[in-house]
C-alpha positions in Angstrom: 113.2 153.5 48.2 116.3 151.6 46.6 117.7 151.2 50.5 114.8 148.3 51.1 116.1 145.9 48.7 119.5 146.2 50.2 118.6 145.2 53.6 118.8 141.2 52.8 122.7 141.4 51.8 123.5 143.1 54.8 122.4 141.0 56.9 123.8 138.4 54.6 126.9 139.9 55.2 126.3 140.1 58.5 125.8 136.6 59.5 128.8 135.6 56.5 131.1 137.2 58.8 129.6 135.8 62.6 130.2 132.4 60.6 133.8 132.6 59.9 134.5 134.4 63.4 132.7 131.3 64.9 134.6 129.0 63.2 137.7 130.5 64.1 140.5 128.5 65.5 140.9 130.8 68.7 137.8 131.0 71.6 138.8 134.8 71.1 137.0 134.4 67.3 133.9 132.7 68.6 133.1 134.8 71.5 133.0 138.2 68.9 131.2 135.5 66.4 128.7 135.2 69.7 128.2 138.4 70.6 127.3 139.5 67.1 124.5 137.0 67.1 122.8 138.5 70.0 123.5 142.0 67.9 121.6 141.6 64.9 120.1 137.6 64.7 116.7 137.3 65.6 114.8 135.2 67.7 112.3 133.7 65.1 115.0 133.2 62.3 115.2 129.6 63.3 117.5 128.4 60.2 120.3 130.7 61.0 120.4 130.0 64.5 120.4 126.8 63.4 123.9 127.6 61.5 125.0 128.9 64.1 124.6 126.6 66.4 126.2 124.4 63.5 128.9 126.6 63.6 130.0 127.3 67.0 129.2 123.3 68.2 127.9 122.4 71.6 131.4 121.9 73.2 132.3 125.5 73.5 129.6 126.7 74.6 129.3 123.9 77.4 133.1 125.2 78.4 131.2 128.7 77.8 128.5 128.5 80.5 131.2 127.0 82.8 133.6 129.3 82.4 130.9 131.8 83.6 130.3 129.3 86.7 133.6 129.1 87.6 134.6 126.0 87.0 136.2 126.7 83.3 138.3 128.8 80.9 138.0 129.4 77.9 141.3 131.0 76.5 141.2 133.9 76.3 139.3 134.5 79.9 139.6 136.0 83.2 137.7 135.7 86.5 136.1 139.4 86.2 134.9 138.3 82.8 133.2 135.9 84.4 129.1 137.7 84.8 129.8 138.6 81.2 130.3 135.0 79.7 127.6 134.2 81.9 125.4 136.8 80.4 126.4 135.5 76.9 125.7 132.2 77.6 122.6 131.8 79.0 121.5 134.2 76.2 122.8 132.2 73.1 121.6 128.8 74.6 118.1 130.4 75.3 118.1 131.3 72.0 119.4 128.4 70.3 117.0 126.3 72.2 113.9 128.2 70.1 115.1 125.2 67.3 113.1 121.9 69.0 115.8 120.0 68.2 118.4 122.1 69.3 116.2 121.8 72.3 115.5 118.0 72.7 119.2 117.3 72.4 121.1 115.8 74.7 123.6 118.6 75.1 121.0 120.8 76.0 119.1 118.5 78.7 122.7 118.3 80.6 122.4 121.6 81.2 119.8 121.6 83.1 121.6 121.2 86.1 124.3 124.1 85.3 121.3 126.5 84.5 119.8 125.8 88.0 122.9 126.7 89.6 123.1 129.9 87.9 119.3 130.6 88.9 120.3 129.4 92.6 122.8 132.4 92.7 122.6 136.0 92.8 122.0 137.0 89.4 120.0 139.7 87.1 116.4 139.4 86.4 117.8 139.2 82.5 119.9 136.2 83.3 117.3 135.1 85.1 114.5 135.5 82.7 117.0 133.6 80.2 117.6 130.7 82.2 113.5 130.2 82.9 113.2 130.8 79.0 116.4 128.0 78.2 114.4 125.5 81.0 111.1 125.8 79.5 112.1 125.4 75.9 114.0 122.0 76.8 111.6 121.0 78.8 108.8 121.5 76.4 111.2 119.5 73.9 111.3 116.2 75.4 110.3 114.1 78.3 114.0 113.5 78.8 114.3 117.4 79.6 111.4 117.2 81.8 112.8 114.8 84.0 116.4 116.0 84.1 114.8 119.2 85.4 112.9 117.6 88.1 115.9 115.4 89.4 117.7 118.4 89.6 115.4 120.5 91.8 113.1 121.9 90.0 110.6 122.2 91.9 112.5 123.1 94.6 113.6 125.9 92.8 110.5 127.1 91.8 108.8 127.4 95.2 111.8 128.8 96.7 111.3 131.5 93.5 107.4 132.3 92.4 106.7 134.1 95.3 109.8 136.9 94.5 109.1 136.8 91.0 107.3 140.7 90.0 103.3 140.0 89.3 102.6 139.5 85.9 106.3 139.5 84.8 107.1 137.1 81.7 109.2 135.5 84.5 106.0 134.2 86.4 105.0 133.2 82.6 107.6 131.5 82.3 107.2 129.7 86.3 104.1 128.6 85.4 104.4 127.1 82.6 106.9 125.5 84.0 104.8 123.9 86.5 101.8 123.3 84.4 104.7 121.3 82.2 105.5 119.3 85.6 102.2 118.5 86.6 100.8 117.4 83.2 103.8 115.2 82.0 105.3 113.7 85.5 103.2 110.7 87.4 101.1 110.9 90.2 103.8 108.6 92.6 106.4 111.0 92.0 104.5 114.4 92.8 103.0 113.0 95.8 105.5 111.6 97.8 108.8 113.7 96.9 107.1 117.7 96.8 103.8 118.3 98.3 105.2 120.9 100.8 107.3 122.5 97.6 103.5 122.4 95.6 101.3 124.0 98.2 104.1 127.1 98.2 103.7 127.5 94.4 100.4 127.5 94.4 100.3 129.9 96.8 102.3 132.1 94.0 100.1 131.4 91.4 97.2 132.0 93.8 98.7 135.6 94.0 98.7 136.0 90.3 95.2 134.8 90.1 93.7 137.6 92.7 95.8 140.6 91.4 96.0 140.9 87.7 93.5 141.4 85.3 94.8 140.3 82.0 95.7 136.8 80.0 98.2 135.9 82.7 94.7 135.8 85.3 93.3 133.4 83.3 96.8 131.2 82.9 96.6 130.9 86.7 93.1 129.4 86.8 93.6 126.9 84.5 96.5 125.8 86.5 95.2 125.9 89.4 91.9 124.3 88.4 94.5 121.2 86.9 96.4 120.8 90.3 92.6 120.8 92.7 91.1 118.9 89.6 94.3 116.3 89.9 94.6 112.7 91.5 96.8 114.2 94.1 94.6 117.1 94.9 93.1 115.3 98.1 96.9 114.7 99.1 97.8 118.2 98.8 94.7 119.6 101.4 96.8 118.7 104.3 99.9 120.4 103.0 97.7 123.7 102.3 96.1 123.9 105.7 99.6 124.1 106.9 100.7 127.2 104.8 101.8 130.1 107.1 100.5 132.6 105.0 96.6 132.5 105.1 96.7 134.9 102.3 97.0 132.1 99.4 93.3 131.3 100.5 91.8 134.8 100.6 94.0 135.4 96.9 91.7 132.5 95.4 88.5 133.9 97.0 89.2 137.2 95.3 90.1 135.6 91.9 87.0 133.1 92.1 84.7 136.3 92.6 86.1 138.0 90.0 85.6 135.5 87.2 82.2 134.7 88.6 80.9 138.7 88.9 82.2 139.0 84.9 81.3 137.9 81.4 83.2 134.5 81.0 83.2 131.9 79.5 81.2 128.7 80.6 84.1 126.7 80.8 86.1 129.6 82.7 83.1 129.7 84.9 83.4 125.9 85.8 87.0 126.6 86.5 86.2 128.7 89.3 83.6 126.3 90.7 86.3 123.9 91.4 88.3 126.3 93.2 85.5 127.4 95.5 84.7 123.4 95.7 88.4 122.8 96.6 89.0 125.9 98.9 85.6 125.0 101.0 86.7 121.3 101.3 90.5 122.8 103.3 89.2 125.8 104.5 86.1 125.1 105.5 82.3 126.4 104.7 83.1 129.9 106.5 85.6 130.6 103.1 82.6 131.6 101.3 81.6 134.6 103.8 85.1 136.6 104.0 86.4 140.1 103.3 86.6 139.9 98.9 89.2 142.7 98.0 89.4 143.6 94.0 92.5 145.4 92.1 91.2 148.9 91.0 88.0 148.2 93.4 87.8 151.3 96.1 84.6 150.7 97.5 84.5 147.5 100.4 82.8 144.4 98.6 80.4 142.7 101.0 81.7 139.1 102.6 78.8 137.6 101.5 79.0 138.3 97.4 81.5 135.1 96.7 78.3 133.0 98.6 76.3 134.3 96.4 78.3 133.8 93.1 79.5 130.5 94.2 75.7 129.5 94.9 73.9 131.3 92.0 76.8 129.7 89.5 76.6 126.5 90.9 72.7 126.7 90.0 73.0 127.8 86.6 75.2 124.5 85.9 73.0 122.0 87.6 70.4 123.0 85.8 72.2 123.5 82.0 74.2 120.0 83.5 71.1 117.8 83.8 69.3 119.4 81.2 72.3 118.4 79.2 72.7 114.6 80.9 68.6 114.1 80.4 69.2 114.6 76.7 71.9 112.6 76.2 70.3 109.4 78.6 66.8 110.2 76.4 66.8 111.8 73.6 70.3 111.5 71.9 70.8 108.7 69.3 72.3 105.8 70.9 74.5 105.0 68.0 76.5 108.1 69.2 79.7 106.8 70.3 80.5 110.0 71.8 77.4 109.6 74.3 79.0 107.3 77.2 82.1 109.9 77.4 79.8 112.9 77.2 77.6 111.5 79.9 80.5 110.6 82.2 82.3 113.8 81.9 78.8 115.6 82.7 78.3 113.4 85.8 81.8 114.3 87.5 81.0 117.9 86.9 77.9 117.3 88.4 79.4 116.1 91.4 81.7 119.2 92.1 78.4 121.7 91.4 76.8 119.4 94.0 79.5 119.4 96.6 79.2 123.1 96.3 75.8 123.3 97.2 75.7 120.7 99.6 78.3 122.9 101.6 76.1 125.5 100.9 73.7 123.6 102.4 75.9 123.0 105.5 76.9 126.8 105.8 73.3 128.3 106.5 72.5 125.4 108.4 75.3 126.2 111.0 75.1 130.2 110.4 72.5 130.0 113.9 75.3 128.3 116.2 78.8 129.9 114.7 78.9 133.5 116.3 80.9 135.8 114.0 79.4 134.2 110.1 76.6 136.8 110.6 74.6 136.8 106.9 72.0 139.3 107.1 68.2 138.6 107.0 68.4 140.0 102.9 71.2 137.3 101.8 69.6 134.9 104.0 66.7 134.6 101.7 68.3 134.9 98.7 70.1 131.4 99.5 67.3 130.0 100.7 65.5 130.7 97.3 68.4 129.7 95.0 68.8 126.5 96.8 64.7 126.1 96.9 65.3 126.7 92.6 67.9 124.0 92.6 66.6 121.2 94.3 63.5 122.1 92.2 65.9 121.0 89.1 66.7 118.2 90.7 63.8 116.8 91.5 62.9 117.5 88.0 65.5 115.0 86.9 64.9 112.3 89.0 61.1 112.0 87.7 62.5 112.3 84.4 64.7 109.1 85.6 61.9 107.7 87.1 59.7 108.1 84.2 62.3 106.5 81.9 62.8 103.8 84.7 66.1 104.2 85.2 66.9 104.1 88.6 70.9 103.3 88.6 73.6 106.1 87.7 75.8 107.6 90.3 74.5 110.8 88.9 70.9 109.8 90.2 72.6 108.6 93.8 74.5 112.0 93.8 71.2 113.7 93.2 69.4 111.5 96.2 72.2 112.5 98.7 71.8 116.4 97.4 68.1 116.3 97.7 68.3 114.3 101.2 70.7 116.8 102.4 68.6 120.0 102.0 65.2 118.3 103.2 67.1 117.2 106.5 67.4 120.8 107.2 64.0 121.3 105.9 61.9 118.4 106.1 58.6 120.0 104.7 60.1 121.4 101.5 58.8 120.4 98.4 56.2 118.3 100.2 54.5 117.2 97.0 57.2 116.2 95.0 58.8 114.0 97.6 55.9 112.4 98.2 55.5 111.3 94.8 59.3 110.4 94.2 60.2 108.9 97.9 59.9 105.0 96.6 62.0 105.6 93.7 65.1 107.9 95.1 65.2 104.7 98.2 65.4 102.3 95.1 68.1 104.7 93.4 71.6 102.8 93.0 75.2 103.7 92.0 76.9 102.2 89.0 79.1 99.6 91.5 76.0 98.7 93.6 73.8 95.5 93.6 71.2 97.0 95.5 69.9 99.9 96.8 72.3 101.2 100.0 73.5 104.3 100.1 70.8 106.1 98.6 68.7 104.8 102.0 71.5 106.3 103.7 71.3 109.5 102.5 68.0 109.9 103.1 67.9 109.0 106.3 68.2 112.5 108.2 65.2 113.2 106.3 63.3 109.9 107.5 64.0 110.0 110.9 62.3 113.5 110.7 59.6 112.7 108.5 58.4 109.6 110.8 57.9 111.7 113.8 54.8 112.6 112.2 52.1 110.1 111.5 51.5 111.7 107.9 55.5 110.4 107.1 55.0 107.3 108.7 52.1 107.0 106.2 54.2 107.9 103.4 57.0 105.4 104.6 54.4 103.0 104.3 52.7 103.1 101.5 55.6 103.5 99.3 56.9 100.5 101.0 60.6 102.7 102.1 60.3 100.9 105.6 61.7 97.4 104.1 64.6 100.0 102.1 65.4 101.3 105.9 65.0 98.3 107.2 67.4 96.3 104.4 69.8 99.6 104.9 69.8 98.7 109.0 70.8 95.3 108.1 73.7 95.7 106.0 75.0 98.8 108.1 74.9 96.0 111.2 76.9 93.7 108.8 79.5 96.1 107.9 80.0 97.6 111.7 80.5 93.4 112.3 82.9 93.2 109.8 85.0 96.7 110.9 83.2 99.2 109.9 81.9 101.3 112.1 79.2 103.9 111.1 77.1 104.3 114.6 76.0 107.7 113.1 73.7 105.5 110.3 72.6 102.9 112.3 71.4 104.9 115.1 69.5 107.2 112.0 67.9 104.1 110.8 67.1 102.7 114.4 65.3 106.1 115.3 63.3 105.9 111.7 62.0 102.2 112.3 61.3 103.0 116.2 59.1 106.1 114.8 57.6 104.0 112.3 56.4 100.9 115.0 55.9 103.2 117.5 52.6 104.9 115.3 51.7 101.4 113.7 48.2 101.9 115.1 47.6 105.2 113.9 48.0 104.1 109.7 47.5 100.8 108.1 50.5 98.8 109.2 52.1 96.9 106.4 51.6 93.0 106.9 55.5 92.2 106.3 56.5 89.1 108.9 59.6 88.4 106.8 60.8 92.1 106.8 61.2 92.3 110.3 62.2 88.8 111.1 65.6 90.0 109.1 65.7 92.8 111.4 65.2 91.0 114.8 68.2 88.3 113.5 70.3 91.8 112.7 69.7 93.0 116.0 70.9 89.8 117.9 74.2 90.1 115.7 74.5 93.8 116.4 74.4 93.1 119.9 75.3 89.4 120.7 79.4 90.6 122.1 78.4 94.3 122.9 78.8 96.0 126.1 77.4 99.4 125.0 75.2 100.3 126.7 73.0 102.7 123.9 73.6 99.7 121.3 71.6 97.1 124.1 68.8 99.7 124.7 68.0 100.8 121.4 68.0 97.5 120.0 66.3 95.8 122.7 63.1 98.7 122.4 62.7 98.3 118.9 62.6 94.4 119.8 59.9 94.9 122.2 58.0 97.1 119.6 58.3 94.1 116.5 57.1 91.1 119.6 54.0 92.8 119.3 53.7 91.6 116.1 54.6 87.9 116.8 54.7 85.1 119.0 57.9 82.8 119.9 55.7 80.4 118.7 55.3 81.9 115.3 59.1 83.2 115.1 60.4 79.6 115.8 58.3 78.3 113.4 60.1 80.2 110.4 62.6 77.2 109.3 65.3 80.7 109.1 64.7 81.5 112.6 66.8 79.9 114.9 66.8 78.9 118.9 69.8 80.4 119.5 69.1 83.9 117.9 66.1 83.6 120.3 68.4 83.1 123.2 70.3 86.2 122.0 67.3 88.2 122.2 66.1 87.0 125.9 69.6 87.8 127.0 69.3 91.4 125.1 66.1 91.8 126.9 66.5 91.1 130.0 70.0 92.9 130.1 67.9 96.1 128.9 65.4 95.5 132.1 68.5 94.8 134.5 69.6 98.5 134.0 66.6 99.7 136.1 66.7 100.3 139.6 68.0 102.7 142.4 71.5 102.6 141.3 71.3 103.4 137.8 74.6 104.9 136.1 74.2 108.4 134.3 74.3 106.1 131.0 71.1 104.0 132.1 69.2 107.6 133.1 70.0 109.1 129.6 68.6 105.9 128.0 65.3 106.3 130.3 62.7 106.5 127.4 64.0 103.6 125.9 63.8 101.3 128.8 60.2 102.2 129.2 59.5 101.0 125.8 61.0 97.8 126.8 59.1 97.9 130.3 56.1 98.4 128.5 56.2 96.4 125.3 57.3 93.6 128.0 54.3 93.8 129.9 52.1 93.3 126.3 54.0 90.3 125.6 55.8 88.4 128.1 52.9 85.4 128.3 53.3 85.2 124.5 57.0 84.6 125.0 57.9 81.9 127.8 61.9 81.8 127.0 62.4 85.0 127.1 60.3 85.7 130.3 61.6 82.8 131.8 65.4 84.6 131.2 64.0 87.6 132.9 62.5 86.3 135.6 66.0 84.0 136.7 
């Protein structure tokens, strides 16, 4: 009982005596001072390592830790002393640096260098552990430490280490933090151009990590990794990680992804994961979501479709919490919040990964039928189809809730266009109803940076070029008054691939939609709309006034002949905006279109066949109500 109180005076004692053997006159003095600190001092008492530090003063142990390099003495040593006064001091300045401004000093930061040499030689895991504690601590301490250890390899040294570090160690603590201090303090510029290679290696550690343990550590690894795909340099990095010899990084994310998603979580954890299946799709490719998933402590074979599922049934649970959550704050939340704009900004870029996700989703079953080897049985196949059905349902949702509020610009309304158009140009009949209500608002639907309505025509377009091979679409198209959108779209896509800009893929979409769309005029009530598709005809004569393809001249000269049965030359040169010369364009894009048949067609004519006899026929219709231009053919 009476021993307790008496602990405090020897220690006193203690640490009385390390003093005076520290503040000896001979190095003999302060190395027994030293190594009775490490005896009995401990870590957390930061005021007496604060005395000691006093005590002993930076210059000896500098001459210390160089001593145990080599390239120093201290008096009273030797050269197989040498790992010893290594040993020492690493330890004491590890410790020492627990006191932040011990740690921020600039004694401290120029050892940084000295500390990666000892970690670039063959040393201990307890030196080792010491030197990762001593370079975290200063680094932690001040943004000069930070730097000092980049210029002097750090990062270098770190991917040349992770992936020997044991799993779980307090070593790969220590790495990644480490890292996560790298990546959070150091700009952009300096990551991406100096150490993508040395980045895409320790991630491929951490990935490790990630898959195989199942403790704090686990959960340290995807928040780092979610920081470094959810970076500004991410994109730069996808290149560096399709290089990566060892596949193995990718299938170590897969497992760890499926493991947070298959558990109780939390949201934000959840999210986490999301952008790691986003990220690992975008390099690896769609077919990342249908591989082998391998567990710790999991005996029995996990199907190669359960991170699909996850991925897909997660990604619906946060569109439809997301939007419920954006509607409420557009609608419903007091606009004298002036937390709302950040709130609905940060809900529309997680939007956009959840979206991407699906979209790929979208992509994968869409493919499954022409990639031997992605087999999903008949089961799975169904339950995709239904979780995607259930999610565009959502989203459909929230654009007639945009609608009904008339807000039709957001780039979380343009990223819900391209989602929805995505799904229906696989399936074209789905959600039939809804569409048809909400097709003349999601073609008026614009981004935040956009005038007018552009690339929400564009994402559509699969879905219209489909829908107007039936007259029931070309119905729809019309009464909704989407033509003049496609239309508008075709023109400005014509302007751009003028300007440098080449997106053949579009225009040729938008082409096929108007050609469906004149080819069934006398099957619906054709919209009345001269101005509409006098734009189009002075579009077409710029598309193709210096072309020498071959598909650009034949589908623009059919859907020509398909609009002069609307018109006259008379009538189109009396529109003050119509000149002579784009009519000259046009006779010479006709008859260049009718020169291609004959006997001695080229393989590029005969693929273009049904094209040419929309010109040969609409020709024959109207040729007397256009002199010029038959006049040009017949020369």
């Amino acid at each position: 009982m009476e021993a307790e109180p008496q602990q405090p005076v020897e220690q006193s004692v203690s640490l009385q005596d390390c003093m005076k053997l520290l503040k000896g006159e001979r190095d003999e003095q302060r190395l027994a001072g030293l190594l009775l600190v490490t005896k009995f001092c401990k870590s957390d008492d930061l005021v007496s390592l604060r005395a000691i530090y006093d005590a002993v003063g930076p210059r000896f142990l500098d001459r210390l830790l160089r001593t145990g390099l080599g390239k120093g003495v201290v008096s009273s040593g030797c050269s197989e002393n040498r790992d010893a006064y290594l040993q020492l001091s690493v330890t004491v300045l590890s410790a020492f640096c627990r006191v932040s401004e011990i740690a921020s000093s600039e004694e401290m930061v120029s050892k940084i260098p000295m500390i990666i040499e000892v970690m670039s030689k063959e040393s201990g895991l307890a030196v080792l552990e010491e030197c990762y504690e001593f370079l975290y601590l200063v680094s932690a301490a001040s943004k000069d430490g930070l730097t000092a250890l980049y210029e002097s390899g750090g990062m270098k040294l770190l991917a040349h280490q992770m992936s020997t570090l044991p799993d779980g160690s307090h070593l790969m603590e220590l790495a990644m933090k480490l890292v996560q201090l790298i990546l959070r303090k150091l700009s952009q510029g300096i990551i991406e151009n100096d150490h993508l290679s040395e980045l895409s290696v320790i991630v491929a550690a951490i990935a490790r990590q990630f898959a195989l343990l199942q403790n704090a550590m686990k959960f340290e690894a995807l928040h780092l990794l979610s920081a470094i795909f959810s970076s500004e340099f991410s994109i730069s990095l996808h290149d560096a990680f399709r290089v990566i010899q060892n596949e193995n990084w990718s299938n170590h994310i897969r497992d760890g992804v499926a493991a947070i998603l298959q558990n109780r979580v939390a949201p934000a954890e959840k999210f986490e994961a999301l952008i790691l299946a986003e990220s690992m799709v975008s390099i690896m490719g769609e077919g990342w979501l249908i591989c082998q998933i391998k567990l710790p402590n999991v005996q029995d074979p996990i199907p190669a479709d359960r991170c699909l599922l996850l991925v897909l049934e997660s990604s619906r649970v946060e569109v439809a919490v997301l939007l419920n959550e954006l509607a409420y704050s557009k609608y419903e939340a007091s606009k004298s919040s002036s937390s709302t704009a950040e709130t609905i900004i940060s809900k529309q870029q997680k939007v956009t990964i959840v979206f991407s996700l699906v979209e790929k989703i979208i992509k994968l079953i869409s493919n499954i039928g022409e990639t031997e080897g992605h087999l999903i049985n008949e089961s799975t196949f169904t339950k995709v189809i239904k979780g995607l059905n259930e999610t565009i349902d959502v989203v459909l949702e929230y654009l007639q809730d945009a609608k009904e509020h008339a807000l039709k610009r957001g780039n979380d309304l343009l990223a819900s266009v391209r989602l929805v158009g995505s799904y229906l140009a696989e399936t074209p009949i789905a959600c039939e109803d809804k569409i048809n209500e909400l097709l003349g608002f999601m073609l008026s639907v614009e981004g935040e940076d956009e005038s007018s309505p552009f690339y929400s025509v564009c994402f559509l377009l699969p879905m219209l070029c489909q829908m107007t091979m039936k007259i029931e679409g070309c119905k729809l198209l019309a009464s909704s008054g989407g033509y003049k959108a496609v239309v508008d779209c075709l023109i400005k896509l014509i302007g751009q691939n003028k300007h440098g800009v080449e997106d053949n893929g579009c225009i040729f979409l938008a082409c096929d939609t108007i050609m469906n769309f004149l080819l069934k005029r006398e099957q619906f009530r054709f919209p009345e709309d001269e101005s509409t598709f006098l734009n189009l005809l002075k579009a077409l004569a710029l598309w193709t006034e210096n072309t020498n393809d071959l598909s650009v001249v034949m589908m623009a000269s059919s859907i020509c002949a398909l609009v002069f049965d609307l018109t006259s030359e008379d009538a189109l040169l009396n529109h003050t905006d119509f000149s002579s010369s784009c009519l000259d364009i046009l006779s010479r894009l006709i008859t260049r279109s009718l020169a291609s048949w004959g006997q001695h067609m080229s393989d590029v004519a005969k693929e273009e066949m049904d094209l040419l006899e929309i010109v040969t026929a609409g020709y024959s219709r109207w040729a007397n109500r256009f002199p010029q231009i038959r006049k040009a053919v017949e020369r």
